[in-house]
DOFINU-816888 format. One record per residue (C-alpha): residue number from 1; residue in one letter; z, x, y. Coordinates in nm, 4 decimals, always signed. Last residue first. Layout:
// residues N
<nr = NUM; rest = A; zz = Z; xx = X; yy = Y>
...
END
This chain:
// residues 320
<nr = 320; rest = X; zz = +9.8909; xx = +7.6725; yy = +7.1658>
<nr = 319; rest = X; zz = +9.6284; xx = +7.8581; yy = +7.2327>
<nr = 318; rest = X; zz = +9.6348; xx = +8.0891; yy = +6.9220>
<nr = 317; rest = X; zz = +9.6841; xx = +7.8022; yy = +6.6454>
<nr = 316; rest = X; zz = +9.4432; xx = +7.4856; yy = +6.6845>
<nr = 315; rest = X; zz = +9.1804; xx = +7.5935; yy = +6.9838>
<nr = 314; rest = X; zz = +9.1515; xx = +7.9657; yy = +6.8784>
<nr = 313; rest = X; zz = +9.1229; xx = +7.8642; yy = +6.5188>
<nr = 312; rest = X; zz = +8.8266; xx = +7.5920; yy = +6.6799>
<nr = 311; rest = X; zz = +8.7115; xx = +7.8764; yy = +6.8334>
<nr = 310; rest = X; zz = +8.6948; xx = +8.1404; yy = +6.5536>
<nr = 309; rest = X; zz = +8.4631; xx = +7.8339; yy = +6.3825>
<nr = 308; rest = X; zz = +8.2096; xx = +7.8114; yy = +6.6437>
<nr = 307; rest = X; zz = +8.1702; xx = +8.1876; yy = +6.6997>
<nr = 306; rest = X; zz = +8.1308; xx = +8.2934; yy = +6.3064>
<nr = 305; rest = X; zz = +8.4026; xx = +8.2650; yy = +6.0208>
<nr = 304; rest = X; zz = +8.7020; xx = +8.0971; yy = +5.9806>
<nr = 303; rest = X; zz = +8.9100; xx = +8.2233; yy = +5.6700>
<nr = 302; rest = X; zz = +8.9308; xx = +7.8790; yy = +5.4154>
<nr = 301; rest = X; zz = +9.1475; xx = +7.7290; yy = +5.2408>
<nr = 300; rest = X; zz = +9.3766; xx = +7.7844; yy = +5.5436>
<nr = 299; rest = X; zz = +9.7264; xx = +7.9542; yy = +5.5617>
<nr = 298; rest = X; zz = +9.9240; xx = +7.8331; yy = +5.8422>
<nr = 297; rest = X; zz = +9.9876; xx = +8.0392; yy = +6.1764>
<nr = 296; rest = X; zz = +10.3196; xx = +8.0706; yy = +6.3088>
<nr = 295; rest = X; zz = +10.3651; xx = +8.2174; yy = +6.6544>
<nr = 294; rest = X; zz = +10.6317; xx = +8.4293; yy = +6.7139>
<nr = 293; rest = X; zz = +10.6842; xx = +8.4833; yy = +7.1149>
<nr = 292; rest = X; zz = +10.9066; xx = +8.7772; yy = +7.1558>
<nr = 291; rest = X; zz = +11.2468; xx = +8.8275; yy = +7.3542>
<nr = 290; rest = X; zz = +11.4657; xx = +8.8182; yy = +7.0541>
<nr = 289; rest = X; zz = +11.4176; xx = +9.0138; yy = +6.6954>
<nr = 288; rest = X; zz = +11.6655; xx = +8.9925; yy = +6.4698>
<nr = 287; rest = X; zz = +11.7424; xx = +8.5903; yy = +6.3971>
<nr = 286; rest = X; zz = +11.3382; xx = +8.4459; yy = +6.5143>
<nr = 285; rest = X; zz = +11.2862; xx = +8.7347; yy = +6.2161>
<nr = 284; rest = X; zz = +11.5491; xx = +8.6530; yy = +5.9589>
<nr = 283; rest = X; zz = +11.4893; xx = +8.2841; yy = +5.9709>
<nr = 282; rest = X; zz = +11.0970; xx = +8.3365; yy = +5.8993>
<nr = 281; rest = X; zz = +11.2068; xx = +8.5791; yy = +5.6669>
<nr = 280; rest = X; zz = +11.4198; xx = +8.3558; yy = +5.4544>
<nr = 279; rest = X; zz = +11.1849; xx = +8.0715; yy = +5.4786>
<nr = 278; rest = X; zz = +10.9504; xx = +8.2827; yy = +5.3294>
<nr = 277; rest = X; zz = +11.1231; xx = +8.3797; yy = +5.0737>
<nr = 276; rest = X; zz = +11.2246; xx = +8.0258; yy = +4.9311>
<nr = 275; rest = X; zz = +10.8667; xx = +7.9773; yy = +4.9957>
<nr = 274; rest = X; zz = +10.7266; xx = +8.2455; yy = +4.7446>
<nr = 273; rest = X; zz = +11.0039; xx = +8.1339; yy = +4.4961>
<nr = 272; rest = X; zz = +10.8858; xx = +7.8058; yy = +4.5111>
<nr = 271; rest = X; zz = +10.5354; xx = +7.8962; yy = +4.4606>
<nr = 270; rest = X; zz = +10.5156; xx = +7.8421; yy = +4.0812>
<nr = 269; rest = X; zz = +10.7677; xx = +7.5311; yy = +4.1007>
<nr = 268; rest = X; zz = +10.4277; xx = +7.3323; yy = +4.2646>
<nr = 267; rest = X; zz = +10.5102; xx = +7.2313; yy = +4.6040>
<nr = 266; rest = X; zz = +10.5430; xx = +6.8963; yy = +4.7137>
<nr = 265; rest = X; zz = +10.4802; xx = +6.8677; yy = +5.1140>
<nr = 264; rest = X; zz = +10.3461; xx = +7.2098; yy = +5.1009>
<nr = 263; rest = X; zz = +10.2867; xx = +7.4349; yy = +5.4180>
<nr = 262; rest = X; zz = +10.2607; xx = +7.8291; yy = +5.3442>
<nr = 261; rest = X; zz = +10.2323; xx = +8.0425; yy = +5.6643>
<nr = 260; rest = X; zz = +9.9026; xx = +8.2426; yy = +5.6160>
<nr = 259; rest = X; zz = +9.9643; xx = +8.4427; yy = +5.9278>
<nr = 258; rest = X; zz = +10.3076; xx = +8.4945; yy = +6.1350>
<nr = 257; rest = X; zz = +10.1851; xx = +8.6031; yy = +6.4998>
<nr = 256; rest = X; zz = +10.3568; xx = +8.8394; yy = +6.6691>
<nr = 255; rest = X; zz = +10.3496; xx = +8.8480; yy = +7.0511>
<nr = 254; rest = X; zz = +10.3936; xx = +9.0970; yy = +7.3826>
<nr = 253; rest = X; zz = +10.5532; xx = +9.4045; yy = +7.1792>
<nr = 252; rest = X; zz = +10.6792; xx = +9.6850; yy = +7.4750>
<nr = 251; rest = X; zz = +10.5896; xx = +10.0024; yy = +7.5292>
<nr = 250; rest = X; zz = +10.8498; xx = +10.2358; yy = +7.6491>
<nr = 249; rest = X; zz = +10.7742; xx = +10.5315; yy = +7.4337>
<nr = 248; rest = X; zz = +11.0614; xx = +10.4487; yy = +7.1964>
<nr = 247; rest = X; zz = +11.0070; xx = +10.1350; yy = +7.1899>
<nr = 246; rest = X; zz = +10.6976; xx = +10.2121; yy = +6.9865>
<nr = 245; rest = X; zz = +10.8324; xx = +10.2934; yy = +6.7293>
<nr = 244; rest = X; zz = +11.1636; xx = +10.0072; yy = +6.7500>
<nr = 243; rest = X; zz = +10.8899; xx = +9.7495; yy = +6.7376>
<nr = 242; rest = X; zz = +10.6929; xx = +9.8941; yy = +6.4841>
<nr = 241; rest = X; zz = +10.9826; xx = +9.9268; yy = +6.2512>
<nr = 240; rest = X; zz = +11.0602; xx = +9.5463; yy = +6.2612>
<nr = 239; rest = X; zz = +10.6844; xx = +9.4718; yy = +6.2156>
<nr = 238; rest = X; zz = +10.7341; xx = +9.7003; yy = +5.8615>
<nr = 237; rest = X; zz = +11.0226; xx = +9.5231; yy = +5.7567>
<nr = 236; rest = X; zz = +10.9221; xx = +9.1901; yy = +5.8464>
<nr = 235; rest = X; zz = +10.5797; xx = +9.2490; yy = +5.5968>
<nr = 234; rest = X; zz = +10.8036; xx = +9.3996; yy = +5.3658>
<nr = 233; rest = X; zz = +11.0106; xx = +9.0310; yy = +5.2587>
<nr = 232; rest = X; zz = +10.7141; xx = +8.8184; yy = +5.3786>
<nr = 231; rest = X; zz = +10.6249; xx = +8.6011; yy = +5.5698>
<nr = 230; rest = X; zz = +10.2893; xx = +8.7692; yy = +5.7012>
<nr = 229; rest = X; zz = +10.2292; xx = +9.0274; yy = +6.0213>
<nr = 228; rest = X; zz = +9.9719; xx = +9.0231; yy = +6.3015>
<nr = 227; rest = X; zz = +10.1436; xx = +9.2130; yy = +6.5558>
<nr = 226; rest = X; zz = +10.0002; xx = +9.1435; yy = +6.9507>
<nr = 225; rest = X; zz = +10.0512; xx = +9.4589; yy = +7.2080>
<nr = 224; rest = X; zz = +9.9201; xx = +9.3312; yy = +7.5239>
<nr = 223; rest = X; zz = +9.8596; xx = +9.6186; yy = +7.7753>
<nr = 222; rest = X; zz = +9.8277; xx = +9.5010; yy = +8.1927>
<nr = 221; rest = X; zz = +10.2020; xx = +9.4318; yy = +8.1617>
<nr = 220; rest = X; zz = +10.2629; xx = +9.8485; yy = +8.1673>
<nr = 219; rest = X; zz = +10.3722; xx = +10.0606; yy = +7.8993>
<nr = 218; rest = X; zz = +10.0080; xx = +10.1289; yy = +7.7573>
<nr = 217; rest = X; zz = +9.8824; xx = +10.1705; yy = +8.1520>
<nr = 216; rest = X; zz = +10.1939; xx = +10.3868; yy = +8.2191>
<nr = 215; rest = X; zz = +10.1208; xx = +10.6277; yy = +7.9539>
<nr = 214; rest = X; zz = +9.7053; xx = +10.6422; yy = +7.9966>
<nr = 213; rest = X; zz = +9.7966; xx = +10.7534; yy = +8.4227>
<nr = 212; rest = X; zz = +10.0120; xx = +11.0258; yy = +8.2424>
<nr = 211; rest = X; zz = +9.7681; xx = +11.1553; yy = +8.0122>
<nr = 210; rest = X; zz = +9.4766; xx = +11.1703; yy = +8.2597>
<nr = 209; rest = X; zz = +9.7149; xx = +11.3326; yy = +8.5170>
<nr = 208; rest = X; zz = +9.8011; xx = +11.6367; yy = +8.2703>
<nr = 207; rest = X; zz = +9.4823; xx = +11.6398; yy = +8.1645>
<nr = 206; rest = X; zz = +9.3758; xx = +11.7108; yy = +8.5460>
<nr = 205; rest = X; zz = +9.6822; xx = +11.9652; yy = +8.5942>
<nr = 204; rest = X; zz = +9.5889; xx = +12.1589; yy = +8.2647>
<nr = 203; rest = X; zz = +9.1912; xx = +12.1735; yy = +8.3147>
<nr = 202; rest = X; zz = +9.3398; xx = +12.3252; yy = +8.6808>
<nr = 201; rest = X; zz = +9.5393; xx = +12.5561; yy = +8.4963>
<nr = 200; rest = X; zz = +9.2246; xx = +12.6709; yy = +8.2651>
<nr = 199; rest = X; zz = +9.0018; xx = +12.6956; yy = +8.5926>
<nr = 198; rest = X; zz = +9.2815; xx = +12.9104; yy = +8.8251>
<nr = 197; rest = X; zz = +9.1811; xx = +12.8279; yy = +9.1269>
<nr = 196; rest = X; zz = +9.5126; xx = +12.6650; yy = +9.2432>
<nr = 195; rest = X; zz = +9.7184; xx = +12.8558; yy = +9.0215>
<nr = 194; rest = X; zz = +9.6396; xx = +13.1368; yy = +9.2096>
<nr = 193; rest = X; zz = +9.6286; xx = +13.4964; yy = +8.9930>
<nr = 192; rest = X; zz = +9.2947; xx = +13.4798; yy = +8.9664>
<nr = 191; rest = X; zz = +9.0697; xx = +13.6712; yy = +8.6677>
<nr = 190; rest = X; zz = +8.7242; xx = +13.8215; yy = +8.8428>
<nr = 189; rest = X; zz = +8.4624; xx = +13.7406; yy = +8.6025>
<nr = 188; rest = X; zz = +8.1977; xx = +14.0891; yy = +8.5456>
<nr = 187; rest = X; zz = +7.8439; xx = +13.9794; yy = +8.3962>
<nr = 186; rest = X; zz = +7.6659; xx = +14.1722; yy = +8.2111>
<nr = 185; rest = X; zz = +7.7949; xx = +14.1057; yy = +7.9106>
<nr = 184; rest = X; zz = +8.1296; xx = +13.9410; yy = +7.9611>
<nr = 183; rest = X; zz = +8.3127; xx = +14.1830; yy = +8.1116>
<nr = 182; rest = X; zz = +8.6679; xx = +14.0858; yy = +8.2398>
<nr = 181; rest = X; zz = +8.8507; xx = +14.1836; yy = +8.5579>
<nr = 180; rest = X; zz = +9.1862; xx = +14.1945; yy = +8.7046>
<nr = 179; rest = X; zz = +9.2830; xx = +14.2076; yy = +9.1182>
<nr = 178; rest = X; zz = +9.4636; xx = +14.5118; yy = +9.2184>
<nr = 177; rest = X; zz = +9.5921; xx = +14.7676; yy = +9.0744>
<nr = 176; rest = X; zz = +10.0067; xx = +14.6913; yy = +9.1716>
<nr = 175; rest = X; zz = +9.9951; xx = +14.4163; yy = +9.3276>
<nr = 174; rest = X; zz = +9.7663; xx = +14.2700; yy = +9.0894>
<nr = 173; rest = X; zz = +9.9558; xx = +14.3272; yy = +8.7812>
<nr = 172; rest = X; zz = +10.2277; xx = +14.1490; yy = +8.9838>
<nr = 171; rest = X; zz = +10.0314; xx = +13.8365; yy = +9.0139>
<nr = 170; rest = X; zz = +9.8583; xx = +13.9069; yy = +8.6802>
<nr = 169; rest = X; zz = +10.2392; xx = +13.8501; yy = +8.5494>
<nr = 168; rest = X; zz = +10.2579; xx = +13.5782; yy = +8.7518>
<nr = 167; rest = X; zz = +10.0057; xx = +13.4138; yy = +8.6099>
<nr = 166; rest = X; zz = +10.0808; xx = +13.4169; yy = +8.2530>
<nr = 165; rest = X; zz = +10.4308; xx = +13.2671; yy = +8.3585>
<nr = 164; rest = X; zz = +10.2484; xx = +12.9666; yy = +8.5384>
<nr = 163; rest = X; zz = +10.0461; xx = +12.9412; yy = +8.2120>
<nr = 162; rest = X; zz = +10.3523; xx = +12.9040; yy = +7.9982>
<nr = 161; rest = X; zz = +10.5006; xx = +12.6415; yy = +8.2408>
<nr = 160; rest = X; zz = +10.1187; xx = +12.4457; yy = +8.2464>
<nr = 159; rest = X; zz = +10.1740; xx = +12.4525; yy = +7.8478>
<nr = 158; rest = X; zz = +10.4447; xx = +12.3051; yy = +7.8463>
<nr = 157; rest = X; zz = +10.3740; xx = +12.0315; yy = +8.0948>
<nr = 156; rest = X; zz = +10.0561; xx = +11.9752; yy = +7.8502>
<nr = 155; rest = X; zz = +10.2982; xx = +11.9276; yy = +7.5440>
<nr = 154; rest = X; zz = +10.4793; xx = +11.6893; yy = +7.7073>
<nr = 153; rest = X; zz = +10.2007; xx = +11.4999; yy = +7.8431>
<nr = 152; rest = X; zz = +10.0442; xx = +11.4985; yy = +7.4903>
<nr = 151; rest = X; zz = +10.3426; xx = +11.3346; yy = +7.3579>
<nr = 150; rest = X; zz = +10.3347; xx = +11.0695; yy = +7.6180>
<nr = 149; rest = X; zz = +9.9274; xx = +11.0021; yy = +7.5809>
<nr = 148; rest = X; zz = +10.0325; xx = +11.0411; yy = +7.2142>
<nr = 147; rest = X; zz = +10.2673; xx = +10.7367; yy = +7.1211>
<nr = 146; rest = X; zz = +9.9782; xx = +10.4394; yy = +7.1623>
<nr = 145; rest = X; zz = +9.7647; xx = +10.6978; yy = +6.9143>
<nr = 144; rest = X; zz = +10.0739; xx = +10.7166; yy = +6.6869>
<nr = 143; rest = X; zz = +10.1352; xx = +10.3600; yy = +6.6315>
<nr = 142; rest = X; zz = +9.7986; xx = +10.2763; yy = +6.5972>
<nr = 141; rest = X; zz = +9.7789; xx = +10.5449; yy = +6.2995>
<nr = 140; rest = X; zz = +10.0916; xx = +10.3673; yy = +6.1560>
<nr = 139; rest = X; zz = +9.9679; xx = +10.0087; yy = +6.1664>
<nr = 138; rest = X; zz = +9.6273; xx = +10.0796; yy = +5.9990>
<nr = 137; rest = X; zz = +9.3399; xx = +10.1024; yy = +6.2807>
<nr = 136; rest = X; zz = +9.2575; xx = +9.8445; yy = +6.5322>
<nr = 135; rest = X; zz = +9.1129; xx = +9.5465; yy = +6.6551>
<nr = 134; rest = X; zz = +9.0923; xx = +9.6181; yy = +7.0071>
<nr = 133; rest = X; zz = +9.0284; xx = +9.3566; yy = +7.2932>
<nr = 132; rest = X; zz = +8.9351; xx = +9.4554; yy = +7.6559>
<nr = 131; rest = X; zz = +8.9252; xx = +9.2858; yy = +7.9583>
<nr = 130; rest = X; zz = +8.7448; xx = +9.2966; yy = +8.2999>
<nr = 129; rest = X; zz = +8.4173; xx = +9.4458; yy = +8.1344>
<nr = 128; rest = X; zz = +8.1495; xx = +9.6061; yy = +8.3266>
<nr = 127; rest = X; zz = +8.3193; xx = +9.8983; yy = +8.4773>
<nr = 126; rest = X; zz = +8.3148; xx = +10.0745; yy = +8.1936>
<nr = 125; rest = X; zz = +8.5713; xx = +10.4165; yy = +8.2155>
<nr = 124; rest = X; zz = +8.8532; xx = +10.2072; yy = +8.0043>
<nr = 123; rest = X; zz = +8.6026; xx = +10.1781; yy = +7.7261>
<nr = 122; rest = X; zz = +8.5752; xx = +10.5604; yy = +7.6722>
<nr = 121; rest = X; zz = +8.9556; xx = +10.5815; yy = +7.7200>
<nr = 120; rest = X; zz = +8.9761; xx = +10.3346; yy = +7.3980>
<nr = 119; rest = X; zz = +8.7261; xx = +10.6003; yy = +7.1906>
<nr = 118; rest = X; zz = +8.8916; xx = +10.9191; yy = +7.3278>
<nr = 117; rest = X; zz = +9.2306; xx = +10.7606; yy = +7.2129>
<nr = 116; rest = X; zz = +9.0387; xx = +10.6458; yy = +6.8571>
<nr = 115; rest = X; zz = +8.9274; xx = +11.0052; yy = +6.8370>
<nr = 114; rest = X; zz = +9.2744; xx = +11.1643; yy = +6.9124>
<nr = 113; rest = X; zz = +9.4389; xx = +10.9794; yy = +6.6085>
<nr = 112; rest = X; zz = +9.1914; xx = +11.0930; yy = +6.3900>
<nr = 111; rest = X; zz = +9.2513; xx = +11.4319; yy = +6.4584>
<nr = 110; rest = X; zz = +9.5984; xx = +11.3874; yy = +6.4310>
<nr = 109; rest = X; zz = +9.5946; xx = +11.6052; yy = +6.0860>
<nr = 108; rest = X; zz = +9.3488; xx = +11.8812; yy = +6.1113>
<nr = 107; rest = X; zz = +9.0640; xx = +11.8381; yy = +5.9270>
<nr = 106; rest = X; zz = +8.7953; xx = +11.8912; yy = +6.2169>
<nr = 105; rest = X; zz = +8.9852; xx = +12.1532; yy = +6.3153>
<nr = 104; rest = X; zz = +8.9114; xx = +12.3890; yy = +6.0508>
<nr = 103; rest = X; zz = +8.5108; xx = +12.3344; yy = +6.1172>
<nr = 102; rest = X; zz = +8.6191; xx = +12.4246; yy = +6.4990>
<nr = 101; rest = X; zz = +8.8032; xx = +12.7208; yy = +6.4296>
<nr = 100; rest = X; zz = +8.4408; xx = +12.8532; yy = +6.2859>
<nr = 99; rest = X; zz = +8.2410; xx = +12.7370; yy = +6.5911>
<nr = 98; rest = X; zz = +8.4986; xx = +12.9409; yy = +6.8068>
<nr = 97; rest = X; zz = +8.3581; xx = +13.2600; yy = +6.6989>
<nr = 96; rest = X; zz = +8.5261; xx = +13.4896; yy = +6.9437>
<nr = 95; rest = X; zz = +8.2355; xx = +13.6633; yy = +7.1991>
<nr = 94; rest = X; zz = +8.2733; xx = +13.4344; yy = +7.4412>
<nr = 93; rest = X; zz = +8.6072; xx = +13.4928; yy = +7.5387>
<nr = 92; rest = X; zz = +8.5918; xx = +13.5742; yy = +7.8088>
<nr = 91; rest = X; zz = +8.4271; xx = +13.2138; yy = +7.9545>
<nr = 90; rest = X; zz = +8.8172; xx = +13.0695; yy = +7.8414>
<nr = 89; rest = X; zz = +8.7386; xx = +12.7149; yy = +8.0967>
<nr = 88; rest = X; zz = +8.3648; xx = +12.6962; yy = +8.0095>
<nr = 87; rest = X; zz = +8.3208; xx = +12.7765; yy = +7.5992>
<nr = 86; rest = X; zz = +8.7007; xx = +12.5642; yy = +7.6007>
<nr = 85; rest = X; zz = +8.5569; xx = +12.2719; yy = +7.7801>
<nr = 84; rest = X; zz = +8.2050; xx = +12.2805; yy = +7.5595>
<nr = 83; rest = X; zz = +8.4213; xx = +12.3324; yy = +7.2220>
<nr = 82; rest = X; zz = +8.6649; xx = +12.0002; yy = +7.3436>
<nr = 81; rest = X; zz = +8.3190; xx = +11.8316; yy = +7.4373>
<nr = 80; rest = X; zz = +8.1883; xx = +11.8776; yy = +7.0345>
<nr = 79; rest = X; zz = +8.5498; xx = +11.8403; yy = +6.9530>
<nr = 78; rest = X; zz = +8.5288; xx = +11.4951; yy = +7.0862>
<nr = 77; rest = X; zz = +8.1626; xx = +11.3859; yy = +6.9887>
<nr = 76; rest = X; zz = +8.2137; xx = +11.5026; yy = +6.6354>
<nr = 75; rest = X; zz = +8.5614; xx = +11.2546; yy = +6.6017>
<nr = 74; rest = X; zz = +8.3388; xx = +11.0299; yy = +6.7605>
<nr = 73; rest = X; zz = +8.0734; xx = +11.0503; yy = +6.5041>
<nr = 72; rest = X; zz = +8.2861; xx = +10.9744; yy = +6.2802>
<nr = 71; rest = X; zz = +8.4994; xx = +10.7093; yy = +6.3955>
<nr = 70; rest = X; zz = +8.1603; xx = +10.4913; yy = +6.4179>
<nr = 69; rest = X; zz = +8.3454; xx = +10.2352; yy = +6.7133>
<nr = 68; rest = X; zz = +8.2199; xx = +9.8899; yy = +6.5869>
<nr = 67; rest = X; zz = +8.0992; xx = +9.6636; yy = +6.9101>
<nr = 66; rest = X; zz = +8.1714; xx = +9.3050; yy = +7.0135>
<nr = 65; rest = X; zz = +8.0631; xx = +9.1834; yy = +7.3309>
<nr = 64; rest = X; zz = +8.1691; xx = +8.8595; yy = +7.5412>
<nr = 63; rest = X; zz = +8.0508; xx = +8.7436; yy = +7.8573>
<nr = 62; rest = X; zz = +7.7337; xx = +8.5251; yy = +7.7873>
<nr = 61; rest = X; zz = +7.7739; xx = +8.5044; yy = +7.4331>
<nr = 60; rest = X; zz = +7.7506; xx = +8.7807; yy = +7.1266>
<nr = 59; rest = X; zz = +7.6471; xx = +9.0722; yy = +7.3524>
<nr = 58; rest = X; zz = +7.6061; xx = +9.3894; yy = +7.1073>
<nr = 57; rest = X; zz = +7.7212; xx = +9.7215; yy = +7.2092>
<nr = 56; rest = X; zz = +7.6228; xx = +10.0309; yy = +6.9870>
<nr = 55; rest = X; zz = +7.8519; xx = +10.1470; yy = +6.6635>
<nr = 54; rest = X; zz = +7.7376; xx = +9.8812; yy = +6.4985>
<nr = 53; rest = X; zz = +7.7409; xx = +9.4687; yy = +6.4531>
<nr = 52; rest = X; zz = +7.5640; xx = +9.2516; yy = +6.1921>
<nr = 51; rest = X; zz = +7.6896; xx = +8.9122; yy = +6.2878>
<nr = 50; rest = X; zz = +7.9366; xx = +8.6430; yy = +6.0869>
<nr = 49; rest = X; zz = +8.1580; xx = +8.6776; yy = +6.3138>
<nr = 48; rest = X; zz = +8.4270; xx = +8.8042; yy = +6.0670>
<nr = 47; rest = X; zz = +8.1699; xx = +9.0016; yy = +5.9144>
<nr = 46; rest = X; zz = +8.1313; xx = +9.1609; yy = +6.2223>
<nr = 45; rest = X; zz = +8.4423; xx = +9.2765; yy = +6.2896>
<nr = 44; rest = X; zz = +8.4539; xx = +9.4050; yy = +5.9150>
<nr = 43; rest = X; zz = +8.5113; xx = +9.7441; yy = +6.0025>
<nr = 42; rest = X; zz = +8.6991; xx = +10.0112; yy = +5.7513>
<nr = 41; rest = X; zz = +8.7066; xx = +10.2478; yy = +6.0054>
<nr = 40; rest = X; zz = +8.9301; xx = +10.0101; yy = +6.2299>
<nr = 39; rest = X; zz = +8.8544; xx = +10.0694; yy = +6.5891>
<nr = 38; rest = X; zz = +8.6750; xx = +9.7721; yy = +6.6053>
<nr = 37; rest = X; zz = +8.5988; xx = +9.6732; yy = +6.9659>
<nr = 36; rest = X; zz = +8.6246; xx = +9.3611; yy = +7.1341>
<nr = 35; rest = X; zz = +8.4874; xx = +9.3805; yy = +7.5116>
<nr = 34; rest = X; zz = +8.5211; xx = +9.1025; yy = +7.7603>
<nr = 33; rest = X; zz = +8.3544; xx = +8.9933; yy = +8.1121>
<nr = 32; rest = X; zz = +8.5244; xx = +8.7539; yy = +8.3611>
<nr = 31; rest = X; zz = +8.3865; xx = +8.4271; yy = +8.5190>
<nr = 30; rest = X; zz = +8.3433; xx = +8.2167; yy = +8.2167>
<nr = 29; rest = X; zz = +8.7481; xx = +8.2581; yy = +8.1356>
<nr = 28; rest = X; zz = +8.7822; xx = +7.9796; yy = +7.8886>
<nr = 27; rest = X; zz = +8.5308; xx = +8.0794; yy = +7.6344>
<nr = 26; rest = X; zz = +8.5921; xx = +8.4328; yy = +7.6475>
<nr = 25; rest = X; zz = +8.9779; xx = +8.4189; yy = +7.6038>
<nr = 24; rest = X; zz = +8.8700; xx = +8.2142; yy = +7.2778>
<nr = 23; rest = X; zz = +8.5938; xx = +8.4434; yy = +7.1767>
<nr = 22; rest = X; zz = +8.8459; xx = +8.7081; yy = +7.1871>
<nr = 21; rest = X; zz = +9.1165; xx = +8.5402; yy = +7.0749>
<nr = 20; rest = X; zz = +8.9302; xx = +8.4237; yy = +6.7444>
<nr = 19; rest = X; zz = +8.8269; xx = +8.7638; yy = +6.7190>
<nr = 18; rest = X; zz = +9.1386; xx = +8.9355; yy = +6.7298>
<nr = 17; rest = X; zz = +9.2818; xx = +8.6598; yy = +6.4911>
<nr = 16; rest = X; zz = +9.0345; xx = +8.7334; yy = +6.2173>
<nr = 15; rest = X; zz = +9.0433; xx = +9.1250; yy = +6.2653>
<nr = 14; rest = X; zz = +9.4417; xx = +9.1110; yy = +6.2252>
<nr = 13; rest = X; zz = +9.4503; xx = +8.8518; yy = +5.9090>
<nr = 12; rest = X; zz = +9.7160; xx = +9.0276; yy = +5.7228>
<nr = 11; rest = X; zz = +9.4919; xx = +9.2284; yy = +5.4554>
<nr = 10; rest = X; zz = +9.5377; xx = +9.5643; yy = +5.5892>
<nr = 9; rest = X; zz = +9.8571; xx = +9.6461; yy = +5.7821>
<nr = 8; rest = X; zz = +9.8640; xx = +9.5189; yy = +6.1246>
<nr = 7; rest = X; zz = +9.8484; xx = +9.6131; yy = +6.4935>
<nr = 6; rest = X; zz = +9.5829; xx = +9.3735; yy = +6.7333>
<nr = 5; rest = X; zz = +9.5980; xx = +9.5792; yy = +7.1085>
<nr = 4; rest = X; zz = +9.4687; xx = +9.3724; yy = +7.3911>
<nr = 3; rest = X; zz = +9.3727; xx = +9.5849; yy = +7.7184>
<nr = 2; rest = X; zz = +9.3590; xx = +9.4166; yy = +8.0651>
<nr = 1; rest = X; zz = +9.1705; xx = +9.5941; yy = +8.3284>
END
């Protein structure tokens, strides 16, 4: 499956060129299925196709969907599963409050972060679509969720050392009185020594693998990442430091496309400045950063808006 990622600050034209390629991509590639999603919490998707979407599926032609991920509720749905795996894996201790640490976690910074990774791994597990196109959060929140499936692998191969060491000391707590139990009502759990069976390593190992197989997809050729950035003095700063971010997990930049490009033939002294400056950037960027297509997109009068005009944008500035 082929994953797009769209990264931009607010206001650069990121949910309008998503789109476009999506229905684009669609249009010319009858025989495969595609998914846009809008990971964005402040969605306007749908506005940019000029139809009410939601947090539930909606087919907008014969093989593309659009849908609007409600953060919220995932952010509920994954610590609602995270309190079901820990009630299962730690059954002892049942008699903590967990409910309360729960509340607390729900403000926690990264949480966030960790819905919109449950939300694209969610979309990974559909079988129906051979492609899949996110509009997505504010630049630095993007940044981090394509950073944590290699964070969180660290800190789960830490945590599988710490549990090997917990282990062996119920190894040699065994040898010595025999195998350790826990009361939990009236039930009596026999604790294992063997990694093998041991539930909360095994919840480890299978993370662990979940993590690592997300890693090599985002730094793999199957994952697109596409910057939507402007000409502009702090608008090359900030694509600059995106690059080098997520370089540092290995995951490379595919495209950036330079939105509402100014084009005057005789151009009033007002804007002069504003195109002196651009010009500068422009140069700056095709100067500093090598190896990526930049694609310069004009400004228009007018954003395009529902499935006929996203194609003819598609058609004019994203094919080409």
């Amino acid at each position: 499956m082929e994953i797009y990622f769209y990264l931009g600050k607010g206001g650069t034209g990121k949910t309008t060129i998503s789109a476009s390629f999506s229905i684009g991509i669609a249009y010319y590639n009858k025989n495969r299925n595609f998914l846009i999603a809008s990971l964005d919490p402040a969605h306007n998707l749908g506005d940019a196709f000029d139809i009410e979407l939601s947090n539930n599926i909606k087919k907008l032609t014969e093989n593309l969907s659009a849908v609007e991920v409600d953060l919220e509720k995932m952010i509920k749905e994954y610590l609602n599963d995270l309190s079901t795996n820990l009630r299962n894996t730690y059954k002892y201790l049942a008699s903590f409050n967990l409910d309360r640490y729960f509340d607390i976690l729900r403000y926690s910074p990264g949480i966030e972060e960790y819905a919109v990774l449950e939300s694209i791994k969610k979309f990974l597990n559909m079988n129906e679509f051979d492609a899949l196109i996110f509009d997505t959060p504010p630049t630095g929140i993007t940044t981090r969720v394509l950073a944590l499936p290699k964070l969180t692998l660290m800190w789960t191969k830490r945590l599988m050392d710490i549990r090997r060491k917990i282990l062996d000391k119920r190894k040699m707590v065994e040898n010595v009185k025999g195998k350790t139990e826990a009361i939990i009502g009236d039930e009596v759990i026999t604790l294992t020594a063997d990694e093998k069976e041991d539930q909360i390593m095994i919840e480890l190992v299978n993370y662990g693998k979940e993590m690592e197989n997300l890693m090599k997809l985002f730094q793999s050729d199957l994952t697109k990442i596409n910057i939507v950035t402007l000409p502009e003095d702090l608008a090359l700063f900030e694509t600059k430091r995106i690059i080098e971010s997520l370089n540092k997990f290995n995951i490379k930049v595919n495209e950036i496309y330079l939105n509402k490009y100014l084009i005057f033939d005789n151009p009033p002294e007002v804007i002069k400045g504003k195109l002196i400056e651009q010009e500068r950037v422009i140069g700056k960027m095709k100067d500093e950063i090598k190896n990526i297509n930049i694609k310069d997109i004009p400004l228009l009068s007018q954003s395009p808006r529902g499935i006929e005009d996203l194609l003819k944008f598609y058609d004019n500035y994203i094919l080409v």
